[in-house]
N, C-alpha and C positions, 0 to 999 in steps of 0.2 A: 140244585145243591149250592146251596151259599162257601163261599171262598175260607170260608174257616173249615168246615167241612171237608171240604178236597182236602187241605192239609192233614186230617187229623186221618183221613182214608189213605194218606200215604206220607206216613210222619216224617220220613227222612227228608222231603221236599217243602222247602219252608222257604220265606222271605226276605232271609238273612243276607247280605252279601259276601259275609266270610265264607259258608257254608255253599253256596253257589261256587264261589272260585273254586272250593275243596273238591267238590264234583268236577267240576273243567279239568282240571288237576289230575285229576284220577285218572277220566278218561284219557287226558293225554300221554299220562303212563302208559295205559293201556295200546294205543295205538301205537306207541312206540315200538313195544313189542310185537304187535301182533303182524302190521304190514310187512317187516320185515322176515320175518316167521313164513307168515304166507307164499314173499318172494326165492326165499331161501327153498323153501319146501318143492314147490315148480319150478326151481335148478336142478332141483337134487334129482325131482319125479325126469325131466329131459335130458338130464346126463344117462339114467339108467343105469347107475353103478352098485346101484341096493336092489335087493330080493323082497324085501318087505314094509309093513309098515312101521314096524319096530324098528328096523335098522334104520329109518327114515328120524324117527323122531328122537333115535339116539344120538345121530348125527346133527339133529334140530338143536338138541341139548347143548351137545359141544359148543355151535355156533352162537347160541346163546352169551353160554359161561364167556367164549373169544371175547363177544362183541362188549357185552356189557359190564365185565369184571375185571377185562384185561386190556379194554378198549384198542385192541389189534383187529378191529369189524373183519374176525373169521377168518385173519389170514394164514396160507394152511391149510384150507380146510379144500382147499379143488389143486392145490399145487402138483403141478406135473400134470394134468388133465387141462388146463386153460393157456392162454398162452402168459408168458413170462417175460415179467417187468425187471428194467434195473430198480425201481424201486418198490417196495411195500406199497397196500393197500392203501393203508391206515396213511403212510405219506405221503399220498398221491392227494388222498383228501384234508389230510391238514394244512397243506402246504398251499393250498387255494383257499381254504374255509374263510379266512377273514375278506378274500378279494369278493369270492359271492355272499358275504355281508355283506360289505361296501354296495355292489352294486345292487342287491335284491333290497339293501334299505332307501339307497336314493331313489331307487325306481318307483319304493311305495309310498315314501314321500312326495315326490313329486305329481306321481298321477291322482294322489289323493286332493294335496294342496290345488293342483289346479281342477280338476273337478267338480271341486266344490266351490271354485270360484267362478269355473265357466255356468256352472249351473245354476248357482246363485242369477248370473246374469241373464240367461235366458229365463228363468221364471221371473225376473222382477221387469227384462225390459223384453219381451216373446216377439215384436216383431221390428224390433231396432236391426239397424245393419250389422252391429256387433253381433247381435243373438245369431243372424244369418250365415256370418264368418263363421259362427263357433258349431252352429250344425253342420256347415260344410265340412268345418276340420274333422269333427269325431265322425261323422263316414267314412273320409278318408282313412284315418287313423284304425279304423274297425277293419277296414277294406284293404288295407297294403298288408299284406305278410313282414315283418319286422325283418327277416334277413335281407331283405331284396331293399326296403327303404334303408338300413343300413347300406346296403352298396354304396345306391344311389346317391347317398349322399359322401361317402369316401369319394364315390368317383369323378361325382363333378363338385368337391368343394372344399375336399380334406387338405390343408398345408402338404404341400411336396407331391399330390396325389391329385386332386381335382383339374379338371379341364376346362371349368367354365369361370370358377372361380377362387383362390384360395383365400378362405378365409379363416384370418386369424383366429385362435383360442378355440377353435373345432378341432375337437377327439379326432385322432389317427388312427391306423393301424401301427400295434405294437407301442403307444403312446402313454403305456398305463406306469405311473412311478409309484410306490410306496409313500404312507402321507408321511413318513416319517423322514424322509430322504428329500423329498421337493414335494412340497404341498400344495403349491399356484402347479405342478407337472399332473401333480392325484386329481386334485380338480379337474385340470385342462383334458385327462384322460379319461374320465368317468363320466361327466357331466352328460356329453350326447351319448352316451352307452347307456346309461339311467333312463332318460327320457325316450329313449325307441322304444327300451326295455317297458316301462309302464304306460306308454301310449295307447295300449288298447283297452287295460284298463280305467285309464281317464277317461276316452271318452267313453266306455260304458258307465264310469262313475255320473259323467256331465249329467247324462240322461236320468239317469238315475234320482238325482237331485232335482234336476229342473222337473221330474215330473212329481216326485215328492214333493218337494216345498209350493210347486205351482197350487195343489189342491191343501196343504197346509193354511198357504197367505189368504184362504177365504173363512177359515175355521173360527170358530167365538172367539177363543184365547186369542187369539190375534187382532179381530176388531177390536176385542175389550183392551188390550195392549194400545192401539191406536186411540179409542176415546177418550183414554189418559193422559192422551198429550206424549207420547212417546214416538220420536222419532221415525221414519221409516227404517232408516240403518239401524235403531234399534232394535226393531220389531224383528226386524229380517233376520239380525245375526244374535240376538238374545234371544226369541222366543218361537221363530218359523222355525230357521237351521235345528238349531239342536234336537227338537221334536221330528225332523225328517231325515235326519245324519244314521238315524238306525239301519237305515236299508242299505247306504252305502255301505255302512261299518260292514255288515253283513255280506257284501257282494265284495270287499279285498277278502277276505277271509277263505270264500267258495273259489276263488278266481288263481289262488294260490299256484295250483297245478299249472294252468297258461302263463303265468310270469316263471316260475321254474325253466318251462320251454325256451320261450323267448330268451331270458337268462343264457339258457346253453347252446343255443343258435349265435347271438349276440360276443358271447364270448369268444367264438370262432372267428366271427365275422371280424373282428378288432384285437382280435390277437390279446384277450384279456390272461393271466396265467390266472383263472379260475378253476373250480376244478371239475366243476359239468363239461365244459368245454370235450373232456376227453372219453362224453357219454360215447359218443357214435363209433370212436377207434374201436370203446370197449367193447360194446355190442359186434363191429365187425370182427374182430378176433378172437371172439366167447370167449372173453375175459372175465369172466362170472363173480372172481373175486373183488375188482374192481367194479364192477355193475353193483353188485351186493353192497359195498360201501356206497355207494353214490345213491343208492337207494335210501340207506341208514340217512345220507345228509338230506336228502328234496323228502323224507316223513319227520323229521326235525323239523323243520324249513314251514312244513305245512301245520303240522299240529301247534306249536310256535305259534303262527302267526292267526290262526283259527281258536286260540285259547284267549289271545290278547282282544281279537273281534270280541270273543262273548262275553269278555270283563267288559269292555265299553260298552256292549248292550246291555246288559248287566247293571251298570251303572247308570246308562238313562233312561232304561224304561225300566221298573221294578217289576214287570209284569213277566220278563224273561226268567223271571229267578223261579217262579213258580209255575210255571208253563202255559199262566193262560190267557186265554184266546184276546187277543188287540184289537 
């Protein structure tokens, strides 16, 4: 079946890229609501306090209209059955939303930028000693648990805290300022909280890339770039990268759920006032209404960040827009 065909067998899927985003869009509507639905639903079904399934999905409702039209995410809706906050739901997570901004954006920055820079270099230089450093690192990186290499490094190298050595402009505990108050502070406190935070997905990016681009830099488009008279550096980052960046794009996207973790491990670990941080109290003292928002934020957080992947994919391969085969 020729590619005009397919289209015309299922006419809403076309090769537009307005109309792609408009689908991304949708579905991320859609997820919006439903994961939280679902969560809500298997509180409601473990508390036991409904007879049926009616009374189940009229209580669905409620929490609905809460969350979405009055943005109080359901608070209310378990009061006197959960245990009880000096403050609201809804300000327990606004009152941190911008800090796991801060850190869930440097972290994807970071583990992207470098990434795709380590990867770069093990596909262009595979048996150099840098390539060697850099597979040893992303083992490592894959292989430490992110709370315990936070220690680690508080403990032997944090200013006022390390034993072996302090060293300057290294994140503290309790170190995090506002960027509006002291900005060289926000920096000083975020920087190594970002970088543990997306560590493990760098070096899965690394791989990622070094093994894309390595089987790229043999392809036609690329000789024919080279017979041209075009640069190596050109070749690499005009015409290899962008043709193999797809699978990265695609692995922050999927990987979303494990930086969320780390995020909420990390926050603890460094005393960030984020608001995952206060996943684990909540789960310890069936705080359902607080679980229930933090949930509403980490299905933001993911659909977000999985809608922006398939704009980029989206945008460099046209093949994604209409679903076929690479």
């Amino acid at each position: 079946m020729r590619p005009a065909d397919r289209r015309l067998a299922w006419p809403l899927v076309t090769g537009s890229f307005p109309s792609f985003i408009a689908r991304r869009f949708a579905l991320l509507l859609l997820t919006m609501v439903l994961v939280p639905s679902l969560s809500f639903v298997m509180f409601t079904v473990i508390q036991g306090d409904h007879t049926g399934p009616v009374d189940v999905l009229e209580e669905l409702g409620r929490y609905l209209a809460a969350t979405i039209f009055r943005s109080d995410l359901g608070a209310g809706n378990f009061q006197g059955q959960t245990f009880i906050r000096t403050r609201g739901a809804f300000a327990v997570v606004s009152d941190g939303f911008l800090v796991d901004v801060y850190l869930l954006c440097g972290a994807l920055v970071l583990a992207v930028a470098i990434g795709l820079l380590a990867g770069v270099l093990q596909a262009t230089r595979p048996r150099s000693i840098a390539s060697r450093v850099v597979a040893l690192a992303t083992a490592l990186a894959l292989a430490s648990p992110v709370y315990w290499l936070g220690l680690m490094v508080l403990l032997l190298f944090a200013p006022g805290v390390g034993s072996i050595a302090q060293v300057p402009f290294l994140s503290t505990v309790g170190g995090y300022r506002a960027p509006g108050d002291d900005p060289l502070g926000f920096l000083q406190g975020l920087w190594l909280p970002c970088a543990i935070v997306g560590a493990p997905l760098g070096a899965a990016c690394t791989r990622m890339c070094a093994a894309q681009l390595g089987g790229m830099l043999g392809e036609d488009f690329v000789r024919t770039a080279r017979g041209k008279g075009l640069g190596e550096r050109g070749v690499v980052w005009r015409h290899a990268l962008p043709a193999a960046a797809g699978p990265v794009i695609a692995l922050v996207g999927t990987n979303m759920n494990l930086i969320l973790t780390n995020l909420a491990l990390i926050e603890s670990v460094f005393n960030i006032p984020g608001s995952f941080r206060y996943i684990e109290r909540a789960l310890i003292n069936r705080d359902v209404d607080l679980v229930q928002a933090l949930v509403v934020e980490a299905t933001f957080f993911i659909v977000v960040a999985n809608f922006l992947a398939d704009a980029a994919l989206g945008w460099l391969d046209p093949r994604v827009r209409t679903g076929e085969p690479r």
